[in-house]
N, C-alpha and C positions, 0 to 999 in steps of 0.2 A: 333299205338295209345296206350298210357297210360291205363293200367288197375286203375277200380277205387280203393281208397283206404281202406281197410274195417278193417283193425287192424294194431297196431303199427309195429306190427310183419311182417308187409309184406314190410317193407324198407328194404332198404341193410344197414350195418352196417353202412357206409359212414353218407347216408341219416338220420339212425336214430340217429348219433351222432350230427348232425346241427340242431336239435328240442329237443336235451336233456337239461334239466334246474338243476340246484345244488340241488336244493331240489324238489320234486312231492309229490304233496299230491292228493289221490284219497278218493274220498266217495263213496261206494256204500252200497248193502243190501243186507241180504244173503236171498235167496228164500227159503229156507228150512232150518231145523237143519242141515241137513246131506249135505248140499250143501259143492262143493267141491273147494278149493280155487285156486287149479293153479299152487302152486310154493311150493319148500321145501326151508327150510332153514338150517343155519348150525349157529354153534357158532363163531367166527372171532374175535381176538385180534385185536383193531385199536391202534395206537398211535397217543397220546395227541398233535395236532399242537402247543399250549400255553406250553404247561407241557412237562415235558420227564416222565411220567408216560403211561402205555397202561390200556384200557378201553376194559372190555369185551362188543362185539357188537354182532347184530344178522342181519346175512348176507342174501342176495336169495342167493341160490345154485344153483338152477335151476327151469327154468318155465318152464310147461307141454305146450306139443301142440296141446291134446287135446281143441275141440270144446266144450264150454259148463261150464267151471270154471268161477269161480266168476272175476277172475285177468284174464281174456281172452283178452280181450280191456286195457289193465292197460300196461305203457309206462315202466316197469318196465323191467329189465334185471340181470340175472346173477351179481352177484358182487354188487352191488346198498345192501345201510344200509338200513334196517329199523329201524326208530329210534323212531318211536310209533305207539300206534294202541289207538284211542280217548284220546289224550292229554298224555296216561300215557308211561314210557321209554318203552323200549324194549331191555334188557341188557343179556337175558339168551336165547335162541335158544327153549330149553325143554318148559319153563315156558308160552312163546312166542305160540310157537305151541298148548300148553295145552289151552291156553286162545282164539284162535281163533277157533277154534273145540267147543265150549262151550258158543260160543259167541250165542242169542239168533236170528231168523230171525224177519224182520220187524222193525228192527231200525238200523239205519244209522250208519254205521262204515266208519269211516277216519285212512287211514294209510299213516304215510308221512316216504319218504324216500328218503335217502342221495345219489348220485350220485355222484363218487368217479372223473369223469370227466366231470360232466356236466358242464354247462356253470353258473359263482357263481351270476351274473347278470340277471338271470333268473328263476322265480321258476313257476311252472306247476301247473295246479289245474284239476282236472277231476273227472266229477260226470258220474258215474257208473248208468245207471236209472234198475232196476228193472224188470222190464217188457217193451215189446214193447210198448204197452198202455201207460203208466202210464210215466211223467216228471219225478219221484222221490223226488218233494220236495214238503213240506207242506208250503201253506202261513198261517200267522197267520194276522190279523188285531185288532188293538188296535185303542177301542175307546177313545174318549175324553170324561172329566169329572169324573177320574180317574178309568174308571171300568177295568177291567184286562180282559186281551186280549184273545180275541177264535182264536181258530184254525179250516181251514173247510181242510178236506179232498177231498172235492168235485173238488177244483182244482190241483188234479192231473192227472187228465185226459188231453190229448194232446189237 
């Protein structure tokens, strides 16, 4: 009998190549300042498919195995670009590192990244929740009659 499946990380290579998409983009939230992220990264020269110029990128190096990282659950592998963290590039390794270490907790960071074999026809999305408890997302509702819109936090609860 099949064990169930509790993280990415428990496929065999095979298996996790047949669910990899070209691009993954993950949201999640860091539970504290000093929470710890998972993976180190490195600087990596890519070259320009369009251009014959190269582009400085910022690589995973490697992901911890440690239990308990914020990227624990995150589809993410060795090799795979990161090519932003909330909208902005990600082109220096140092700069990169410096700004998620510094990132505040309690608001939502999305980091998307390129997969150098994933399938280009498919891209990934994965929310990260926070806590057991808690969905991770705020709804907001906007009334009509033009008043601007509240947000409750009350449905974050499962």
């Amino acid at each position: 009998k099949k064990q169930p499946l509790h993280s990415m990380h428990d496929l065999s290579p095979d298996e996790l190549a047949s669910f990899r998409a070209r691009r993954i983009s993950v949201t999640l939230q860091k539970t504290s300042r000093d929470s710890k992220w998972g993976f180190s990264l490195q600087q990596q020269q890519q070259q320009q498919q369009q251009h014959a110029s190269e582009t400085m990128a910022v690589q995973i190096k490697r992901m911890a195995k440690q239990r308990g990282t914020l990227l624990e659950y995150a589809p993410f592998q060795p090799g795979d670009i990161l090519v932003s963290i909330n909208g902005q590039p990600c082109t220096d390794a140092p700069t990169t590192i410096q700004q998620l270490v510094e990132m505040e907790s309690d608001y939502p960071i999305t980091l998307l990244v390129e997969t150098p074999q994933g399938d280009p026809n498919s891209v990934q999305v994965v929310v990260l929740k926070p806590t057991v408890s808690t969905l991770g997302l705020e709804f907001c509702s906007y009334l009509e009659q033009g008043k601007e819109g509240t947000s409750s936090s009350k449905a974050d609860k499962d």
